[in-house]
N, C-alpha and C positions, 0 to 999 in steps of 0.2 A: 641716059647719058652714055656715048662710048667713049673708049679709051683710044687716046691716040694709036693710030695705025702705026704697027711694025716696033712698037716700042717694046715690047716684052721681050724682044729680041735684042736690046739694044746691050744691056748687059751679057746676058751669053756671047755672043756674038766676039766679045774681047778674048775670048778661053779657047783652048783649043780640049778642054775637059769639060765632060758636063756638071762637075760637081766639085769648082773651084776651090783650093784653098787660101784662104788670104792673111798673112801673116802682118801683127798689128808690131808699127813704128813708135811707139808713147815718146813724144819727143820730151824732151829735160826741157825746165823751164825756160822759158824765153827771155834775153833783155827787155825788160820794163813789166815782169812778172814780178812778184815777192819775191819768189826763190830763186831765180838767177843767182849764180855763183859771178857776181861781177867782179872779184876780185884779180887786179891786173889789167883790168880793163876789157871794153868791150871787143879788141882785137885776141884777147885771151878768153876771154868767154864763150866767144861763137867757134875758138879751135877748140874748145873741149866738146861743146855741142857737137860739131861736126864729126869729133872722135867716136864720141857716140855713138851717132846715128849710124853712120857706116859698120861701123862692126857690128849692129845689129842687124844693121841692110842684106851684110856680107853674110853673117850668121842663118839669115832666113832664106837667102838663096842656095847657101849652101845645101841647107838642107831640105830643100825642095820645093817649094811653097810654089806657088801659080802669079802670086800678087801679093801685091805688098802696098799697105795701104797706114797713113802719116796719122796726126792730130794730136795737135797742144796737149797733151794729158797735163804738162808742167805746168801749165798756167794758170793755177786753180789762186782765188778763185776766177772764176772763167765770168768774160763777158756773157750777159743773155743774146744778144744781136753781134752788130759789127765790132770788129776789133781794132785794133790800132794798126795802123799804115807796116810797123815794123814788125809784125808778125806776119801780116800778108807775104812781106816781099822777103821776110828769112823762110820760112812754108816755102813758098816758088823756088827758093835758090836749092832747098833740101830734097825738095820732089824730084827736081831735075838732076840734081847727084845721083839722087837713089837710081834713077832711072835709067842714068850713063851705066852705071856703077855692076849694075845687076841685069840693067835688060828686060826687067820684069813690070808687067803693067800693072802701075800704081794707082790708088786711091787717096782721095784727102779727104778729110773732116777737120772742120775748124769750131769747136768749142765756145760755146755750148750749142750754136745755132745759124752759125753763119753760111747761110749756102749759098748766096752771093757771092760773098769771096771766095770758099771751097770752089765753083765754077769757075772764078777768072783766074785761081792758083791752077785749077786744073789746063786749062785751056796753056795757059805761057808754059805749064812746063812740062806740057806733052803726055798728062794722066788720062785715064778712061772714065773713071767713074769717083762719084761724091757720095757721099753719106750727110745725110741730114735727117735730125735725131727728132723733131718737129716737124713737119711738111704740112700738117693741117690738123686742125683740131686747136685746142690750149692744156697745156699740161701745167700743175704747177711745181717747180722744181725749188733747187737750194738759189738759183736765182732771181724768184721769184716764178711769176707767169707769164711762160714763154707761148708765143701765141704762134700758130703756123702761118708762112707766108708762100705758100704755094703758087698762089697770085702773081707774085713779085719774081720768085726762085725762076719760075718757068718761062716766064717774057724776058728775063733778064740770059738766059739761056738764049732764047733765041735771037736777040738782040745781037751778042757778040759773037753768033755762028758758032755756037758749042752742041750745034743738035747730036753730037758722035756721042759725047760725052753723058755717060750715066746717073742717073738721080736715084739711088735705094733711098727709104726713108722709113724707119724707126716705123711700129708699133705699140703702141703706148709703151712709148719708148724707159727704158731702165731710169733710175732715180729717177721717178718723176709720178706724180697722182694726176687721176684728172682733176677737173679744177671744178666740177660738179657731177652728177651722177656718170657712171663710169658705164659710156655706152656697148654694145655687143663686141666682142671681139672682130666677130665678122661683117659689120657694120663699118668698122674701122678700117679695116682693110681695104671693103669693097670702096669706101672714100678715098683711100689714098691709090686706089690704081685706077678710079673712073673719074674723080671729082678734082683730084690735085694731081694727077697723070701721073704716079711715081712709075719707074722703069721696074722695078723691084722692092722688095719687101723686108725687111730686118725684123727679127723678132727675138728678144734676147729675155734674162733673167731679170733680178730685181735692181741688179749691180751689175758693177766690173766683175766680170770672172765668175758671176754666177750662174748656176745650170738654168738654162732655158726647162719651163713647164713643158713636158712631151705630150699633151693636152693641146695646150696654149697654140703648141707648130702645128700637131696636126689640125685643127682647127685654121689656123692660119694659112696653109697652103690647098685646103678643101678652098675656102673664100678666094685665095688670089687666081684664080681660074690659070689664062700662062703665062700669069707675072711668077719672075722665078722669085722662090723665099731661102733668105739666107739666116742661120742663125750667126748673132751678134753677138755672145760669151757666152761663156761656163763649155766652152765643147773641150774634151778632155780625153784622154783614149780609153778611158774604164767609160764613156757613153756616147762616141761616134756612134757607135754599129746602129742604134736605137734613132741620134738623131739622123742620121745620113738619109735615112726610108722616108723620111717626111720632108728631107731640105735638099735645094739647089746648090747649096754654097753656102761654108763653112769663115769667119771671120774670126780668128784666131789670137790670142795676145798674152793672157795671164800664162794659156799652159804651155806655151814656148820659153819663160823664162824660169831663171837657176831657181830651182827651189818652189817653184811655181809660187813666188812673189812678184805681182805686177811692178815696184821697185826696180829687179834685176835684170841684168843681159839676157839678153838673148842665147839658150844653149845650142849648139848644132845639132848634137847627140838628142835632145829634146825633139827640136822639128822631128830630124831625121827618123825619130821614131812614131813620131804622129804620122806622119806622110807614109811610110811604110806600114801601118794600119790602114792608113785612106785607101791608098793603091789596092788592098788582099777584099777590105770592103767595094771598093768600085770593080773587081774581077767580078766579086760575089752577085753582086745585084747587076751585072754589065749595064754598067754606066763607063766606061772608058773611055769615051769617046765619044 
């Protein structure tokens, strides 16, 4: 079985770096979440949202970042599949702020597994690339068994002429067990970039914000031949230098915020010091460019 032609380039190809940073947006909860702060109404609620978001927007441009990429984190608990119509279309209206706002090419993820919708939010509001946390295989998570639709993800890609637009996808991906015996690392992999075509490769900890196995990537990016592999959390400045040698692309979120609590803002002084590590690591190994 091959991998679609020219696809491993589809992601690079957005960066003018070879070893992109991509700073994460955890949006506040959404109207018709739990936690929505609806009080005052829903014209008050989406202006706090929006306060938000921009100042984190603003925050991660400032201090350097490559990309800048969205997803409900507020919405817990989180659909397994499709979401509701008014998350779609608040996602779309925030992607395309960010985007004005910053300049920076963005990413979406829609929680827990919508990569249907992360494609058609991407496409209307002019993003690059999707994350999907499932693409094939079944995992079983806190919303039960989430099954890959790769199938579906990729025709529906092509469908609406979103071939620009990039698919990374999760390796047995964070909070999540397989759902019977737990096949090779590199077995997983070689499925998700020959069998389910992803563009690129995610490989992250056991959670949010936790450190990726340095085992686990190298192995990971031996298997994706030249699908590039990005790590998906725990990257932190006490263990870039270590992951950077084995990864294409850095996805960034807990240790950009105050206190390196996934809860708080976004600090500039935080980026700004990640990025200025990345930079003295990317002289080091010349990757620059």
């Amino acid at each position: 079985m091959l991998s679609m032609p020219g696809r491993a380039d589809c992601f690079r190809n957005l960066f003018d770096v070879t070893m992109p940073v991509i700073g994460m947006i955890h949006l506040p909860a959404l109207p018709g979440s739990p936690h929505c702060d609806m009080s005052g109404g829903f014209e008050k609620a989406w202006s706090r949202i929006q306060s938000s978001v921009v100042a984190d927007a603003k925050a991660l441009a400032a201090g350097g970042v490559d990309g800048i990429m969205i997803e409900n984190f507020g919405d817990v608990p989180f659909f397994p599949g499709t979401n509701p119509p008014q998350v779609l279309s608040l996602m779309t209206s925030i992607a395309a702020m960010i985007r004005v706002e910053t300049g920076k090419r963005i990413g979406i993820n829609v929680l827990r597994n919508d990569g249907i919708s992360a494609l058609a939010i991407a496409l209307a509001a002019g993003a690059g690339f999707v994350r999907v946390n499932v693409l094939s295989g079944a995992r079983v998570t806190d919303q039960g068994v989430i099954q890959g639709a790769a199938h579906e993800i990729m025709r529906y890609r092509q469908q609406i002429g979103a071939g620009h637009i990039a698919v990374l996808a999760d390796v047995q991906v964070k909070h999540s067990t397989p759902l019977g015996a737990q096949a090779p690392l590199a077995q997983d992999v070689d499925d998700l970039c020959k069998r389910a075509v992803a563009d690129g490769v995610i490989v992250s900890g056991s959670g949010t914000g936790k450190a990726v196995d340095l085992e686990s990537l190298r192995a990971t990016k031996a298997a994706a031949g030249d699908h590039p592999v990005l790590v998906g959390s725990g990257a932190a400045i006490d263990n870039i230098d270590a992951i950077c040698r084995h990864a294409d692309g850095l996805i960034v979120g807990t240790a950009f915020k105050r206190g390196g609590s996934v809860a708080a803002p976004v600090e500039v002084s935080r980026v700004a010091a990640f990025m200025s590590a990345v930079a003295d690591i990317r002289l080091r190994l010349g990757r620059n460019a």
